[in-house]
N, C-alpha and C positions, 0 to 999 in steps of 0.2 A: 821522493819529490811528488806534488799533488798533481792532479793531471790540469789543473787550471794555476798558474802563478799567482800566489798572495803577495801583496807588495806592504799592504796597511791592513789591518783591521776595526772592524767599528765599534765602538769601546763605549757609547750609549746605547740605551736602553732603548727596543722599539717592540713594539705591538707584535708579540708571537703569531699572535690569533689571526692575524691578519699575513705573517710570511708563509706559516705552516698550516692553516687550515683554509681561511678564504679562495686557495687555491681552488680547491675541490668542487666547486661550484662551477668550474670552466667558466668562468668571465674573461675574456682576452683584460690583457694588461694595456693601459697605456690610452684607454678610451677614454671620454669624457665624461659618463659616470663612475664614478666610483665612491666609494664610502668614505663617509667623514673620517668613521674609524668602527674598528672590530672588536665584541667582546666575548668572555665565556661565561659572564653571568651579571646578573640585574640587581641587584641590592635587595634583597629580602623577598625576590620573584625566581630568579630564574638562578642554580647553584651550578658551581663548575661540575657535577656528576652528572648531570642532566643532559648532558652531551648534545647541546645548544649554543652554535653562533648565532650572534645576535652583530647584525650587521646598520649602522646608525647611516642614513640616506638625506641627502638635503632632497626634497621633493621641488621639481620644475615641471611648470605649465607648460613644455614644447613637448612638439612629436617627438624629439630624439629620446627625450627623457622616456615618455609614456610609451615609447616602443621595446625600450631597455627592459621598463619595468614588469611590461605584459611577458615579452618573453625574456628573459635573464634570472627577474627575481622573483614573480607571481607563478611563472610554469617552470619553476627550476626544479628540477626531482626531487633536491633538500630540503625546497621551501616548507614551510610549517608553519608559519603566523604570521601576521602584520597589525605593528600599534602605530597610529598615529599619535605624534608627540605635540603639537600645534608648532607655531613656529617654522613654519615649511619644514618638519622634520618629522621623519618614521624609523618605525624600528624594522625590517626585516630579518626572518629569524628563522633560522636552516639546521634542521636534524643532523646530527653525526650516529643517528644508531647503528647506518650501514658500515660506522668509520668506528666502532666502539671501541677495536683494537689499537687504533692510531690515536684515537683519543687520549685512552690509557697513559701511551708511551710519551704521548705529547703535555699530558700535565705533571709526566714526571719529567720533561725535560729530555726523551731519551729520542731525539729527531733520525736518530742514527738507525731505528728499530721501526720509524716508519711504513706501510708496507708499500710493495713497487706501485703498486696504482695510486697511491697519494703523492709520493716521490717522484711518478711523473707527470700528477698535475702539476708542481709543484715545480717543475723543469722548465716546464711547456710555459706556463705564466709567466717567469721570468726571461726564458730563450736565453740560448749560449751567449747572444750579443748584448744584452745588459751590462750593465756596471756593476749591479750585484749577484751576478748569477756564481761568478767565483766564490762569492764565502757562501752562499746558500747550498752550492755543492760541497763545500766543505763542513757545514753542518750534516749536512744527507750524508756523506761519506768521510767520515772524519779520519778512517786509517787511511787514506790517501794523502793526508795532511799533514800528519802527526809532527813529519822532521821540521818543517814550515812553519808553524807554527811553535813550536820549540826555537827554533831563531829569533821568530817573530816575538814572542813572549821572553826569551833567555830564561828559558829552565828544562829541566832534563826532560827530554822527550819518553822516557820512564813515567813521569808524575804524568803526564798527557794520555797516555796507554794507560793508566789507570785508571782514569778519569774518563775515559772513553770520549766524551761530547764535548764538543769545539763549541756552543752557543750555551747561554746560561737558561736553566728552566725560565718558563712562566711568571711571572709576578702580579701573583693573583690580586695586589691590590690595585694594579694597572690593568688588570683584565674583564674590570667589574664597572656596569654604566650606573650611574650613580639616581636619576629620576626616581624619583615618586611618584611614579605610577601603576596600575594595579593591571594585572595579565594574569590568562592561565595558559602556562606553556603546554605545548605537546603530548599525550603521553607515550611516557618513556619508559623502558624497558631496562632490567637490571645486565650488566658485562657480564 
């Protein structure tokens, strides 16, 4: 039995890039900025290898905004570019070089292989007292889960052990921001 109880599971689709990586960034959770939504690559600019979040921001005239974004997203150690998109909207856009290994694991789907310091931003962001912090440690830890899951699913906790990973990879065609616009991302260094 997992060490957090599963009751339901979430059986749509949501933004990896955003459970498993926007962590790393150390943004507290629950603020009032946050991103529209998160990608791992720009349409014929920026490719999932490239080990580039690319984080889509509604830009606002206040101080709270412009304090966020001097320190959170402009002096964040990942930072690495910014496009304005017009439309009060920008792109902020954060290196995984230092993360190449979790990248790796993370666009093959393999969350479980994540290493401890991503795992616990990735903790830390969501906090024990979440609503989703139970299946997000069951992705992180998935042989904690297995028998749970096996219920939860009705099928042999065998096929789950071989399968190793409770969350389904990436889905690169949900992971790509789709604009026309021209950028030269970062450079980037081969894993």
């Amino acid at each position: 039995m997992g060490k957090y109880n599963i009751k339901k599971l979430y059986t749509n689709y949501f933004q990896k890039s955003r459970v498993f990586l926007y962590p790393a960034l150390e943004i507290k959770r629950g603020i009032a900025n946050t991103p529209v939504e998160t990608y791992i690559s720009w349409k014929d600019k920026i490719n999932p290898s490239d080990r580039l979040l690319i984080c889509l921001f509604n830009l606002k005239d206040n101080a709270d905004f412009l304090n966020f974004e001097e320190h959170k997203l402009l002096n964040n150690p990942l930072f690495c570019d910014y496009f304005e998109l017009g439309d009060n909207k920008a792109l902020y856009v954060f290196t995984f070089e230092d993360y190449r290994y979790d990248w790796h694991y993370f666009r093959k789907g393999e969350y479980s292989k994540l290493s401890p310091k991503l795992k616990g931003h990735i903790r830390k962001f969501y906090g024990e007292k979440s609503s989703n912090y139970k299946l997000i440690h069951s992705y992180l830890y998935p042989e904690e889960y297995y028998e749970e899951y096996s219920n939860l699913l009705n099928v042999n906790i065998n096929v789950l052990k071989d399968v190793k990973e409770l969350c389904n990879k990436p889905d690169l065609t949900k992971e790509i921001l789709q604009p026309e616009t021209v950028i030269s991302p970062c450079k980037i260094t081969e894993l």
